[in-house]
C-alpha positions in Angstrom: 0.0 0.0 0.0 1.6 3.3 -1.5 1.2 6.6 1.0 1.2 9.8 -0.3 4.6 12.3 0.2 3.5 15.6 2.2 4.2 17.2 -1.4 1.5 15.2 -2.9 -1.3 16.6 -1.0 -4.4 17.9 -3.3 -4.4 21.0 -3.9 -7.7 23.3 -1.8 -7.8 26.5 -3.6 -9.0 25.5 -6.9 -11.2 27.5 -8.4 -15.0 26.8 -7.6 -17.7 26.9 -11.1 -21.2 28.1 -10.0 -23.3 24.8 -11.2 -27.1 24.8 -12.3 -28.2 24.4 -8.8 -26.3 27.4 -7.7 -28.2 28.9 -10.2 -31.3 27.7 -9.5 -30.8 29.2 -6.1 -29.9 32.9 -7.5 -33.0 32.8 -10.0 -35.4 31.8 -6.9 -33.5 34.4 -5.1 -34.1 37.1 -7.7 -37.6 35.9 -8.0 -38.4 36.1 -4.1 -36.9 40.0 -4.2 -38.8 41.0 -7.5 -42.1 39.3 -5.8 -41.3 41.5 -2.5 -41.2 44.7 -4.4 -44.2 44.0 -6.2 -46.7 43.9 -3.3 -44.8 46.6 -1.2 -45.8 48.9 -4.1 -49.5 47.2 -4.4 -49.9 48.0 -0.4 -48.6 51.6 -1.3 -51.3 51.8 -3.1 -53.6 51.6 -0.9 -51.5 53.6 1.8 -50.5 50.5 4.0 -54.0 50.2 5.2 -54.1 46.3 5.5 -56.5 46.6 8.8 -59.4 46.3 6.9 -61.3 48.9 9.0 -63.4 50.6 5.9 -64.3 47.2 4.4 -68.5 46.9 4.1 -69.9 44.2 6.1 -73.2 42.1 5.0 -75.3 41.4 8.0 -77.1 38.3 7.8 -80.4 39.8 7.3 -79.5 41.6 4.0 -78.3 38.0 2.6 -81.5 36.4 0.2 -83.0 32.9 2.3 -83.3 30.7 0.2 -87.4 29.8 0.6 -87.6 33.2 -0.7 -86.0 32.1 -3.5 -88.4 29.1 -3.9 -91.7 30.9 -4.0 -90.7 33.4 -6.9 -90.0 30.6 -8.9 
């Protein structure tokens, strides 16, 4: 069985190539940021209000029953 000489060692600073995963990784990346910006401006739109305070609400009474519904047909 041969052992390597402390010459022969491999050598660790070789030069690292970005592979299709890497990519993958950057283009998800770049696709998280652009999605980011593109709801921060549609909330500035509509001036960070995201409460929902002015929203109408339908009380049950307003909503059509259903035997009502029935009898006009």
């Amino acid at each position: 069985m041969s052992r390597l000489d402390s010459t022969d060692r491999p050598v660790a600073s070789t030069k690292w190539k970005p592979d299709i995963y890497f990519m993958m990784l950057v283009l998800s990346l770049l696709a998280l940021l652009i999605g980011t910006v593109a709801l921060m401006l549609e909330v500035r739109s509509y001036e960070w209000d995201i409460k929902g305070t002015g929203a109408r609400v339908q009380s049950i009474e307003q909503v059509p029953q259903f035997g009502s519904l029935v009898e006009i047909v």
